[in-house]
DRENRO-589033 format. One record per residue (C-alpha): x, y, z; residue in one letter. Coordinates in steps of 0.25 Angstrom, whole numbers, padded with zeros to 4 digits, always signed. Layout:
REM residues N
XYZA/...
END
This chain:
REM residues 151
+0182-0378+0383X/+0172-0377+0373X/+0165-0393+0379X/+0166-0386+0392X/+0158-0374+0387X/+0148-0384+0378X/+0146-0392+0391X/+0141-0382+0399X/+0132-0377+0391X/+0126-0392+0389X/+0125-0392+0402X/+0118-0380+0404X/+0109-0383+0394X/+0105-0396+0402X/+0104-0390+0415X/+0095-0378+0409X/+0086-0389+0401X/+0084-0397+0413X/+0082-0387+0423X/+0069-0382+0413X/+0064-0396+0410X/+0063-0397+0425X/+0053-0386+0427X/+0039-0389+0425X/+0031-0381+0415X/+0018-0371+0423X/+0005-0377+0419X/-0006-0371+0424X/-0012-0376+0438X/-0024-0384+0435X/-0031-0381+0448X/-0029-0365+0450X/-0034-0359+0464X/-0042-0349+0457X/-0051-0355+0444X/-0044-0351+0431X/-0053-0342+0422X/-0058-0347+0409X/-0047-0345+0399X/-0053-0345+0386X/-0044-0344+0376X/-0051-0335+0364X/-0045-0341+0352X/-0056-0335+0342X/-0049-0322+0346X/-0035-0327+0340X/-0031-0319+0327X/-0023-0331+0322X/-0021-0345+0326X/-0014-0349+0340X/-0006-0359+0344X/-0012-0367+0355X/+0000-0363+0363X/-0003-0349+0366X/-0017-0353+0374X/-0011-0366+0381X/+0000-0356+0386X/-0009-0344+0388X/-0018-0351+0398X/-0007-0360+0403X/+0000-0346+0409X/-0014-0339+0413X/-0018-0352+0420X/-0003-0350+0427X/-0004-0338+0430X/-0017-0337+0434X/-0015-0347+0445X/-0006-0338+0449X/-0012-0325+0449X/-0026-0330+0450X/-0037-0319+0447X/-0052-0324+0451X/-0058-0310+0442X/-0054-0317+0430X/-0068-0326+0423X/-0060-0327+0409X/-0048-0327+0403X/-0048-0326+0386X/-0037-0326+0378X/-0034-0326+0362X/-0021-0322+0354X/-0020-0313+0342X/-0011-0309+0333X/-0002-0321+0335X/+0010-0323+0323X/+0021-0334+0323X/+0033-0328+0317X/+0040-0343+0314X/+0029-0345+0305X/+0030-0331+0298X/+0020-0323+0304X/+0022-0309+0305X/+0016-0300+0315X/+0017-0284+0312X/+0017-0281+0328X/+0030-0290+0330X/+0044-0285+0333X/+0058-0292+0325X/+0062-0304+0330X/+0070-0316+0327X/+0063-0326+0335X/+0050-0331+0330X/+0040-0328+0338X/+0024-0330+0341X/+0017-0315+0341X/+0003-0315+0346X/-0006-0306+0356X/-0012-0313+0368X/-0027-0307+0371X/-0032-0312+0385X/-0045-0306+0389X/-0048-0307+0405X/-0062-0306+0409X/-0067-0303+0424X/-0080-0302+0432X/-0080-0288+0427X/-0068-0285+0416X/-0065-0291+0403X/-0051-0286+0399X/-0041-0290+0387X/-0027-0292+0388X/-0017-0291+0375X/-0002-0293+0375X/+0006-0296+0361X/+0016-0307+0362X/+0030-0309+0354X/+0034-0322+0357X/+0045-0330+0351X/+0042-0345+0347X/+0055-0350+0355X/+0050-0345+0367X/+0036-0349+0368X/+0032-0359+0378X/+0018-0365+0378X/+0011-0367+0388X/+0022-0361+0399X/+0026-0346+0388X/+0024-0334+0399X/+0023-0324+0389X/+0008-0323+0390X/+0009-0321+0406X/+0010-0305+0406X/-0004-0304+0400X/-0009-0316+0408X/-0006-0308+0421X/-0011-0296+0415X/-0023-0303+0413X/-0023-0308+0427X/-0025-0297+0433X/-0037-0293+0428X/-0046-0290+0438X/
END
């Protein structure tokens, strides 16, 4: 009974596996119907060091989502992190909840300016290192659309 049970959850493990491995990651599209607005990513605003995988995914999933939702008002896109701790090296941040998961804490500032606006976008961000995808991580995409539909 108990290789009967083993087996099918091997077996299930494969066939989950394989099933992911056959999807294809979203890039962003290289030639977009409408241009894409200069990104500029503001790292002389960043309140700590980054890791290059927070910009490579923050404009991975604005260039997705733009294409998707394309918004001609929008010249510029700038963008910068603050606050960012990474508990599995000991950092500690006083604006955290508990949790037993280590976790990357930071706050993603985009600022989105128009023929005739300049607004700022903030949103705080808890997110655990096991979970963290770069490049393909949809946490940022809230603010993103947010962002997007700036007019």
């Amino acid at each position: 009974m108990l290789k009967k049970i083993l087996t099918f959850f091997i077996l299930g493990f494969i066939l989950f596996f394989i099933s992911n491995c056959s999807k294809s990651p979203t890039i962003a599209p290289a030639n977009p119907s409408i241009p894409y607005p200069k990104i500029t990513y503001a790292k002389e605003l960043d309140t700590s060091i980054i890791p290059t995988d927070f910009p490579k995914t923050f404009e991975n999933r604005f260039k997705i989502l733009f294409s998707q939702n394309p918004n001609p008002n929008i010249q510029e896109i700038r963008y910068y992190f603050t606050h960012f701790y990474n508990e599995s090296q000991g950092d500690y941040s006083p604006r955290s909840s508990f949790s037993m998961l280590p976790r990357y804490l930071l706050e993603l500032n985009i600022q989105v300016l128009t023929h005739n606006t300049d607004k700022l976008y903030k949103q705080y961000y808890e997110i655990p290192i096991a979970l963290f995808n770069p490049m393909y991580d949809q946490h940022f995409d809230f603010l993103i659309q947010k962002a997007l539909q700036t007019q």
